[in-house]
C-alpha positions in Angstrom: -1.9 21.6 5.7 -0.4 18.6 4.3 -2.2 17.1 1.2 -1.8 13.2 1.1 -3.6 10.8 -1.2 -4.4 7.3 0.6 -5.6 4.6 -1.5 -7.6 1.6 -0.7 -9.1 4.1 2.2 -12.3 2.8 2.2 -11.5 -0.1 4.9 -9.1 -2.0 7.5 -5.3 -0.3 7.2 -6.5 2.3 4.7 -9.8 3.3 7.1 -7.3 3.0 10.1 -4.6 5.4 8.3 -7.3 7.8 7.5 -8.8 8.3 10.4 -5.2 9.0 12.3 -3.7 11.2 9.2 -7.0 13.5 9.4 -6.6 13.3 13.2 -2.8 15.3 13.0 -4.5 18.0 10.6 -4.1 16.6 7.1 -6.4 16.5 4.0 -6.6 13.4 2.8 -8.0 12.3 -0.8 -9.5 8.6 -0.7 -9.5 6.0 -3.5 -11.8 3.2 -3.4 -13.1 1.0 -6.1 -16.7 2.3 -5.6 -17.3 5.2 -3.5 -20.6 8.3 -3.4 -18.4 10.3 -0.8 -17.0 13.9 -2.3 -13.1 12.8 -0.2 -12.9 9.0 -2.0 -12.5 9.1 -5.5 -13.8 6.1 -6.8 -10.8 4.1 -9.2 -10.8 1.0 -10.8 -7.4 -0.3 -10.4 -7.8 -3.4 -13.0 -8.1 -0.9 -15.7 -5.1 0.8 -16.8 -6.7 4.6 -16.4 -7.7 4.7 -13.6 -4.3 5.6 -11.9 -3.9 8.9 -13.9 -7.8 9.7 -13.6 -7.4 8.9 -10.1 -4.4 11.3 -9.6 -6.0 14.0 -11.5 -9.3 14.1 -9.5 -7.4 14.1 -6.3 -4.6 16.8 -7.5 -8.1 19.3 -7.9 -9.7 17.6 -5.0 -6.6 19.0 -2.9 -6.0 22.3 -4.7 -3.6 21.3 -7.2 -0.8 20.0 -4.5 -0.3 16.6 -3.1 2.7 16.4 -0.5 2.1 12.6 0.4 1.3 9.4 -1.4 0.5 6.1 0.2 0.3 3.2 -2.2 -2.4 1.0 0.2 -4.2 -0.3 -1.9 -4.5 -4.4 -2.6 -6.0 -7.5 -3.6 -5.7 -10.5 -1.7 -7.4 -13.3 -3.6 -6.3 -17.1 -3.8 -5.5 -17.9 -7.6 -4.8 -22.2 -7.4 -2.1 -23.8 -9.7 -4.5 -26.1 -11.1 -7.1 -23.6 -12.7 -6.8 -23.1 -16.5 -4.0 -20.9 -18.2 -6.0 -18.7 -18.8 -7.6 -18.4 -15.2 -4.5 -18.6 -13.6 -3.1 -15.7 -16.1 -5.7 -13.3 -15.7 -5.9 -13.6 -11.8 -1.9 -12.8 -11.8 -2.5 -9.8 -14.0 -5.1 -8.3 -12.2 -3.0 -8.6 -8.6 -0.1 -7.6 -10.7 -1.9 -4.4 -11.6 -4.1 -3.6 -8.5 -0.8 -4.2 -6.5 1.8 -3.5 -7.9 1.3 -1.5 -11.6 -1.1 1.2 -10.1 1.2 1.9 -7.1 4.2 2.3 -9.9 2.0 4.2 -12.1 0.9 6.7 -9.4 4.3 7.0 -8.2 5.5 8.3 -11.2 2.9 10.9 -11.3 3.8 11.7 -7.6 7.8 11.8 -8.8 7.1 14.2 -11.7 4.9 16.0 -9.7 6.8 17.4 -7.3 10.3 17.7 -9.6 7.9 20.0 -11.1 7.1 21.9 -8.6 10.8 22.1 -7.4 9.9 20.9 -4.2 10.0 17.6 -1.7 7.4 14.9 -1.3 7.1 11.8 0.5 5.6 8.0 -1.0 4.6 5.6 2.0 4.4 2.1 0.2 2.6 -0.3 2.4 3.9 -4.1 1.4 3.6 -7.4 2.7 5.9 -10.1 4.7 5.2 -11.8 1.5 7.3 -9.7 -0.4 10.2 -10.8 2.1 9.7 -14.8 2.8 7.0 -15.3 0.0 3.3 -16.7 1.1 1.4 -19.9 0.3 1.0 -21.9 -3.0 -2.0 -20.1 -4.0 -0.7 -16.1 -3.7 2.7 -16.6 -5.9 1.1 -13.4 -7.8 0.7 -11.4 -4.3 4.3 -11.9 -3.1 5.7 -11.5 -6.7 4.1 -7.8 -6.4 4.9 -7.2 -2.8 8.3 -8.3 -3.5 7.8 -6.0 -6.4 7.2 -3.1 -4.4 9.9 -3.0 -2.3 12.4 -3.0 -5.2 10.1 -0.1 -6.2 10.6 1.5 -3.2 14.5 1.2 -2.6 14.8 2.6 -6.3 12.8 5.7 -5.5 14.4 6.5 -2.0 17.9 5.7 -4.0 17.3 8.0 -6.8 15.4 10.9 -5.8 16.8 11.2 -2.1 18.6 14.4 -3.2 15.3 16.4 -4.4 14.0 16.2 -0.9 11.5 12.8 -2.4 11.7 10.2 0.1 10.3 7.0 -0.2 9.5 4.3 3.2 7.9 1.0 2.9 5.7 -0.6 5.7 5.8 -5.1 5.5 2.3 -6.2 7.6 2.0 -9.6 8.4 -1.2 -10.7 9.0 -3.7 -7.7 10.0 -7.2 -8.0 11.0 -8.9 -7.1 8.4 -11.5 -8.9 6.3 -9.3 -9.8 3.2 -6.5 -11.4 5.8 -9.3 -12.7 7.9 -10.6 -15.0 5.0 -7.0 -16.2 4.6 -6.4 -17.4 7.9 -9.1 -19.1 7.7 -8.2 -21.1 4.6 -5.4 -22.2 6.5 -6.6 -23.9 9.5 -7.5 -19.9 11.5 -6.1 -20.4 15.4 -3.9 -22.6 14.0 -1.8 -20.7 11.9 -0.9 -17.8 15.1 2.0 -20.6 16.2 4.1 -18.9 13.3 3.4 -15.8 15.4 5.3 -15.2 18.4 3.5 -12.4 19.8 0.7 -14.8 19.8 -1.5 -12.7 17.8 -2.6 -10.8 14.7 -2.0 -6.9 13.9 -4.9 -4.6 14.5 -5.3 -1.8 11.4 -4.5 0.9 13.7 -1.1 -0.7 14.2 -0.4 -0.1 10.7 -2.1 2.8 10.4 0.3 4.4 13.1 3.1 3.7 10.9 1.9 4.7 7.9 1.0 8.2 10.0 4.8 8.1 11.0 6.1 7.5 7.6 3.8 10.3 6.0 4.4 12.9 8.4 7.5 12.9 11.0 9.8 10.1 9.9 12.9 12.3 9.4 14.5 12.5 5.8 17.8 10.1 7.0 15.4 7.2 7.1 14.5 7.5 3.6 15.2 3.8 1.7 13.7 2.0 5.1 11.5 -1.0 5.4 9.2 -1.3 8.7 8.1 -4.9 9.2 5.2 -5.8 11.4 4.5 -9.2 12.0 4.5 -10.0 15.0 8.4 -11.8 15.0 7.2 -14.2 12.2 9.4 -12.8 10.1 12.6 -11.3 11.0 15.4 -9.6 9.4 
């Protein structure tokens, strides 16, 4: 059975990806800011801990092996140009760290993890069209750690290729889900699907289906790879 720690599980791409990795067989340990259930571990990702506590209680959650990690987790919040320093710093450290720094730190542990263990393992990144084309003047902190991650990524799948660690990335563009949902709003809703040429937004399952791909059958040669999904509003 493959083990596979999912974070941000609790809703939209993470609920989606959980509900289709459990479907093919797989145990998968949840993270979630807050959570009562015994398969979510609850982690803050604004303190700097909570990656290693969180990796720890899902390493005895899943009997001491994890064979997948999927960095999921996000935070999607506007952070204007004209709020104080101060404001405007601590909103870009905390989307910094939620989206970027945890997914590094937990990657690490992931990397070390299985060079211990002499064996293979795969990380499943899930990133942004942001991190490609950049986003609006208010989420300079969310493409900066998008963009972030996908150096991240190509690094990993580079470096560790030959242990049998292999490392995909997934760029949504808009999704329906609640944190996207409030965004299109913000810019005008309907409005905003002419940048779209499929004429409409992904569903979470979407993603979810490649996330399930990447964790479990995409074969080793497509280690390094970026899936976008966005609907040809972005393309490469």
């Amino acid at each position: 059975m493959t083990s596979i720690l999912l974070t941000g599980s609790s809703r939209g791409i993470g609920a989606a990806a959980k509900t289709l990795l459990e479907a093919r067989g797989a145990k998968v340990v949840g993270q979630a800011t807050s959570s009562n259930t015994f398969d979510t571990v609850p982690a803050d990702f604004t303190d700097p801990g909570a990656p290693h506590e969180l990796w720890e209680a899902a390493l005895a959650r899943a009997g001491g092996e994890i064979d997948v990690l999927v960095n999921n987790a996000g935070l999607f919040d506007p952070n204007p140009l004209d709020r104080s320093d101060i404001e405007w710093l601590d909103a870009w450290e905390d989307t910094l760290r939620i989206n970027l720094t945890a997914a590094a730190q937990l990657s690490r542990f992931a990397v070390r993890h299985w060079q211990e263990r002499g064996v293979g393992g795969r990380i499943v990144h899930v990133a942004s069209r942001a991190g490609h084309r950049g986003d609006s003047p208010t989420h300079w902190h969310y493409a900066a750690a998008k963009g972030g991650m996908l150096a991240m990524h190509k690094t990993i799948a580079r470096q560790y290729a030959s242990e049998g660690i292999l490392s995909f990335a997934i760029t949504p563009g808009f999704t329906d889900t609640a944190m996207a949902g409030d965004y299109l709003e913000s810019r005008g809703g309907p409005g905003l699907l002419a940048d779209i040429p499929l004429g409409r937004v992904a569903q979470p399952e979407e993603i979810g289906k490649l996330i399930e791909f990447c964790a479990l059958d995409a074969p080793p040669s497509m280690t390094g790879a970026t899936l976008d999904a966005n609907g040809a509003s972005y393309v490469r």
